[in-house]
N, C-alpha and C positions, 0 to 999 in steps of 0.2 A: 504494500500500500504506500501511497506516496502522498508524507507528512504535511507536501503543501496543498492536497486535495482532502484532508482529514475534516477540516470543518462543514466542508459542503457532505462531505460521505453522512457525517454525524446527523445535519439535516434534515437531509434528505431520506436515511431511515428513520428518524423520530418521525417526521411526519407518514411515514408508511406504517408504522408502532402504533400513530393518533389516528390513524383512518380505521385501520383493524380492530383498535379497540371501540373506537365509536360505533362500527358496524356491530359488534357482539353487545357491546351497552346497548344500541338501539331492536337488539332482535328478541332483546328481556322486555323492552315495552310494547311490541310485535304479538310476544306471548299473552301480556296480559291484554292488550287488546283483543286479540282473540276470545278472551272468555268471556268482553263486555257484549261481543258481536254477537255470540253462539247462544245457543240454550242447553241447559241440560235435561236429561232423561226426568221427566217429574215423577217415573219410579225407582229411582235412586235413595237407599236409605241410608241415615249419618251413618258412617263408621269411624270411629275416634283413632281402635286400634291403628288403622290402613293409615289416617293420615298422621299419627304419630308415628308409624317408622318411617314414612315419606319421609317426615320434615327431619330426621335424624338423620338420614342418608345424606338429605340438602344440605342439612348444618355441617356434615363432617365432608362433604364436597366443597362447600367454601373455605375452608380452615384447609382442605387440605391442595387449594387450588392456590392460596395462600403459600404455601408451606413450599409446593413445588418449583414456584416462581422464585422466591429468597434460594432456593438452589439450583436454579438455572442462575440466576444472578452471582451469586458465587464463583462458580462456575467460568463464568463469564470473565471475573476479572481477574482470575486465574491464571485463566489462559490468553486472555486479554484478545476475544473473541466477539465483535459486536455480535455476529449469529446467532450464538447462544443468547442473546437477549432477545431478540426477535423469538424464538422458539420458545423458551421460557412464556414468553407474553401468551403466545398462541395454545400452549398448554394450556396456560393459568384458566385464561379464556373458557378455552371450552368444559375442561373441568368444571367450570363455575355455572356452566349453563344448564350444568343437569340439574341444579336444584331451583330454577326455571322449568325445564321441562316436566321437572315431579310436580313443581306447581297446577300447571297445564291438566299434569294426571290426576291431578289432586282435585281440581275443577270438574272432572269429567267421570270418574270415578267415584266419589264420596258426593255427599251435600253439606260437607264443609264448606260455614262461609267467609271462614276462615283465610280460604284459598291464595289469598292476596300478601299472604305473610312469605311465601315462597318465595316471590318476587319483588318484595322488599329486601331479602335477606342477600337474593343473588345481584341485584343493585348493588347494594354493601359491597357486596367480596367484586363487583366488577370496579368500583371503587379503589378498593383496595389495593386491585389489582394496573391501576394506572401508568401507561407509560411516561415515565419519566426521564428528560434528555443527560440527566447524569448518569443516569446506569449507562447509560451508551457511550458518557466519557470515559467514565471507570473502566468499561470494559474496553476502550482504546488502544492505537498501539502509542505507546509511551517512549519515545525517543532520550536515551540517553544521551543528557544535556553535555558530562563532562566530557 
C-alpha cells in the first residue's frame, strides 16, 4: 500500500463501512414495518414460553454480535489489516439481525405484543455495532517514522 494514498484508502472504506451499516440498520426498521403492514392469524394463542426463549436467543445474538466484532477489531490491529475490519463489521451485522428476524417470528408466531422489544434491542446492538473511522486507523499500515 502506498503511504501517500493511505488517507483516501481510509475514506473511502469508512464510507463503504457507513453504507453497509446503514443498509443492515435500515433492514431492522424494514422488519418492523412489516409487522405494522401484515396481520396476524387471529387464531394464534399467547405463548410466553416460545417468546421467552426467542428473546434469549436475541439477547445473547446481540452480546454476542458485540463480542465478535471487538475480535475482528483486535484482530485487525494486529495485523494491521483494514479487511479484517470490514468483515468484522459484516459479521457483527448480520449476527445482530437474527434477533430482528426472531422478532418478525415472534410477531407471527405468538400474540405477543410485546413483539416490538426485539427490534429495539437489535437497534441497540446495531448501534453498538457502529463503524467507526479509527478502527480503520488503528488497523492501518503504520510507517516507521525512524
Amino acid at each position: 500500500m502506498n503511504p501517500t494514498n493511505q488517507p483516501a484508502t481510509i475514506d473511502a472504506r469508512h464510507r463503504i463501512l457507513m453504507t453497509l451499516w446503514f443498509a443492515l440498520f435500515t433492514s431492522i426498521g424494514l422488519f418492523f414495518l412489516l409487522t405494522l403492514l401484515t396481520t396476524r392469524n387471529d387464531s394464534i394463542t399467547p405463548n410466553n414460553t416460545v417468546t421467552l426463549a426467542l428473546l434469549l436467543v436475541a439477547v445473547t445474538a446481540v452480546i454476542a454480535s458485540y463480542l465478535i466484532k471487538q475480535r475482528f477489531l483486535a484482530q485487525a490491529i494486529a495485523k494491521q489489516d483494514m479487511l479484517l475490519v470490514q468483515q468484522g463489521l459484516i459479521v457483527a451485522a448480520a449476527i445482530n439481525e437474527v434477533a430482528a428476524m426472531l422478532g418478525l417470528l415472534d410477531y407471527f408466531l405468538t400474540a405477543n405484543r410485546y413483539y416490538y422489544v426485539f427490534f429495539i434491542m437489535a437497534a441497540i446492538g446495531a448501534l453498538l455495532n457502529f463503524p467507526r473511522r479509527d478502527h480503520l486507523l488503528a488497523a492501518s499500515y503504520k510507517k516507521d517514522l525512524n
